[in-house]
N, C-alpha and C positions, 0 to 999 in steps of 0.2 A: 670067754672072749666076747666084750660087747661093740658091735665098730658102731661107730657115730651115726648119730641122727640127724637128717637134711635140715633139722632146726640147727643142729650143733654145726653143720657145717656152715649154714649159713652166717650163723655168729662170727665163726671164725671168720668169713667172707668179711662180713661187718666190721666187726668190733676188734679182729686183729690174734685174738686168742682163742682157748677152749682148753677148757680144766677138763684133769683125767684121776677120779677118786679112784683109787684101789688100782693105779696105774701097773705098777710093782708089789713085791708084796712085803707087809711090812717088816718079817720076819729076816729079808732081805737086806732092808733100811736096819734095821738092828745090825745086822753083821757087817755090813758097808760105815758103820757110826762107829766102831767096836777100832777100823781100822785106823779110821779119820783121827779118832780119839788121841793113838798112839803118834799117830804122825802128827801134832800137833804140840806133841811134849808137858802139855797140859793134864792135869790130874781131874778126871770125871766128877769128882766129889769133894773139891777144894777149890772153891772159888776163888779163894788166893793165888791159888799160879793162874786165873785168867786177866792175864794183866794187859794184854790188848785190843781194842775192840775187833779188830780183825785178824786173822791168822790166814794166806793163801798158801795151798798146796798145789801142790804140783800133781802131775798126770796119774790117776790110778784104774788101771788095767784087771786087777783081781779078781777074781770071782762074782764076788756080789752084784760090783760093779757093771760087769759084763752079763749078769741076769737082769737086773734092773733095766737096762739098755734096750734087749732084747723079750722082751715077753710078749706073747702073740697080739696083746692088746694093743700095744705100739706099735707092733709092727701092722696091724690091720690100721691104724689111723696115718701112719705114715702111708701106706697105699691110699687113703683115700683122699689126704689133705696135698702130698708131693704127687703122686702117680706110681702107681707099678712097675718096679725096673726104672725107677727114677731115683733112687736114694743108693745111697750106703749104709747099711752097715756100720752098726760103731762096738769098738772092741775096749772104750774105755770111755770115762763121764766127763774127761777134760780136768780144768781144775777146779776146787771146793775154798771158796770163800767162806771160812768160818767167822761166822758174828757173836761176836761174845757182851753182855750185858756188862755196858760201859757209859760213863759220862764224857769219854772223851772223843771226839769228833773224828769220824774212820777217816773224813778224807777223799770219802768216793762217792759222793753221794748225789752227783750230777747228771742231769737229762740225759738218756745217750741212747744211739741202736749200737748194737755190735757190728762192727764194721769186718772185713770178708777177706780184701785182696790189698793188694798193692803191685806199683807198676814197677817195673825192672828197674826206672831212673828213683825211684823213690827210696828212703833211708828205711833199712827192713827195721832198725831200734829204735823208729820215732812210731810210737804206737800211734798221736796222732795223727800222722802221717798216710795210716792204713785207710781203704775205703769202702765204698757199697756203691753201686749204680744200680739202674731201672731193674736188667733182670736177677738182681741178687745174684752175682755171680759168686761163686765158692762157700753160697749159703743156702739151702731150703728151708730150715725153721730155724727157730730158737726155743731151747726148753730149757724147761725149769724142773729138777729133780728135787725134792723135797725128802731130806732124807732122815727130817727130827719134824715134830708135830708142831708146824709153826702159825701163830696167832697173831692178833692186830699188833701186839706189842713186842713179838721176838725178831724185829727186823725185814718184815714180809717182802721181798722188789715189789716197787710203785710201778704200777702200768699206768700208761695213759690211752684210755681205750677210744679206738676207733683211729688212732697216730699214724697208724700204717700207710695210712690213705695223703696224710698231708706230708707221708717223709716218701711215696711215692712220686708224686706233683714235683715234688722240692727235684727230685731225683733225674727224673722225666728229660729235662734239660741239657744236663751232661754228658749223655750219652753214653758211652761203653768205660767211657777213664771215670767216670762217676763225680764222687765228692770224697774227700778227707774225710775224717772226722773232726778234722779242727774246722774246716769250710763248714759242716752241718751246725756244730756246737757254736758258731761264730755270733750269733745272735739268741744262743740258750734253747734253740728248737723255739722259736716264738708261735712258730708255725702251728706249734700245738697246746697254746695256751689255751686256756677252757675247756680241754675235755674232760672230762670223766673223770677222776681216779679210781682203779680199785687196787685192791693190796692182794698180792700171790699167798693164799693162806691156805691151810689145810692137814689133813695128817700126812704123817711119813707115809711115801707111800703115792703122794700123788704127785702128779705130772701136770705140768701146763705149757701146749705145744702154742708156738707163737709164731706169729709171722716173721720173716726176718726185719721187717721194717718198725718192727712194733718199740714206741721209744718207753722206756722203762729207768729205774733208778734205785739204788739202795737207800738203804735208811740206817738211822741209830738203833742198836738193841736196847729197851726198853723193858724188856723182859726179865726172867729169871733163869734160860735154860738157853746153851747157846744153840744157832741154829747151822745146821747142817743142811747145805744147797748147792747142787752146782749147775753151772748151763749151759750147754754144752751145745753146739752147731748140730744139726743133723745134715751133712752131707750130700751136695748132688751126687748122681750117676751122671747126668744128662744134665746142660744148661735151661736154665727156664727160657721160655718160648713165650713171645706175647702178639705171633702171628703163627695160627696152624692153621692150616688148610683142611685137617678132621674134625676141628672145631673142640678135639679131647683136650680143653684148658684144666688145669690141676686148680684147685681152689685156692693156693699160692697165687694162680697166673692170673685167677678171675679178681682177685682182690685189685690187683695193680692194674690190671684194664679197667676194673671200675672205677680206682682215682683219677684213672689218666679219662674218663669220658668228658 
């Protein structure tokens, strides 16, 4: 177990994210890909039955699953990036958008943060309906599970680094009822035009724990090997705080006090 270095946390402070090589272990990613595979109804070794550029599955709980989630490396960077006794626990990956190498247009391949909650008066089946305000409420991060060796060209999520900060600001305003995701997307996130990009790449096996604010986006597969990733919330215990009188801010909390300065 390696925990993070005051450079990495400051990144994350920064830039929004921070990659974790060797997060899981690969052997892991092999038997969690073995499941995927099946539940997909697609043939591993027949590119003919990969007839659509994407394939979503539904919640898996199983074993691999639930090691990949849990290994002391994450759990030490969840302590250091949420706060100790501030997370949950996750007893499954959520669901696996499989991208399969396709000319034809997924369809989903627009700005977005993941958005958290919605209000009691709100429609629960208008997805963009759901929201996110200042303290991230019913989110502490966003990751990214890497469970096939994914390169420039196998569909990598587009970050837009340093976003966190301007979907903060954006945030700031509304108060506790936040924004929709059709409010945020209403102008394409303009807010974060010109930053950075980089592409979520790496082997099976690695992790990239993300701010909740962090705006991000799919891509076309390009490649030859589909990819296997899913993203799944990490969980409060405790709602984020962006007034404590111990002055113990999570590096979650320091991010968004430093947009809002």
């Amino acid at each position: 177990m390696t925990e993070l270095s005051n450079t990495q946390i400051d990144q994350f402070i920064q830039n929004g994210f921070v990659r974790l090589d060797d997060a899981f272990p690969r052997v892991v990613a092999e038997q969690g890909r073995a499941i995927l595979w099946r539940a997909t109804g697609c043939d591993p070794h027949d590119p003919t039955t990969w007839t659509k550029p994407v394939i979503r599955l539904g919640l898996h709980g199983e074993a691999p699953f639930q090691q990949a989630a849990n290994t002391p490396t994450l759990h030490a960077a969840f302590d250091q990036l949420v706060g100790r006794g501030r997370w949950l626990p996750r007893a499954n990956l959520g669901t696996f958008p499989v991208r399969f190498p396709s000319a034809e247009d997924p369809g989903d391949t627009g700005w977005h943060i993941d958005v958290s909650f919605r209000l009691e008066s709100d429609d629960p089946d208008d997805y963009l309906g759901w929201r996110a305000n200042v303290r991230s409420k019913d989110r502490a991060l966003l990751m990214l599970f890497l469970f096939s060796d994914v390169g420039d060209a196998d569909a990598p999520t587009r970050i837009r680094v340093g976003s966190h900060l301007d979907i903060g600001r954006l945030l700031a305003p509304a108060g506790e009822s936040g924004l929709t995701l059709r409010e945020l997307a209403a102008n394409g996130l303009a807010e974060t035009n010109g930053r950075d990009e980089v592409l979520a790449t790496g082997d099976a096996g690695t992790v990239y724990l993300c701010h909740p604010f962090l705006v991000h986006a799919a891509q076309p597969h390009h490649g030859t090997s589909p990819r296997f990733m899913s993203q799944p919330p990490l969980l409060p215990a405790v709602s984020l705080q962006l007034e404590r009188r111990d002055g113990e801010y999570s590096p979650v909390e320091l991010a968004i006090k430093h947009a809002l300065r």
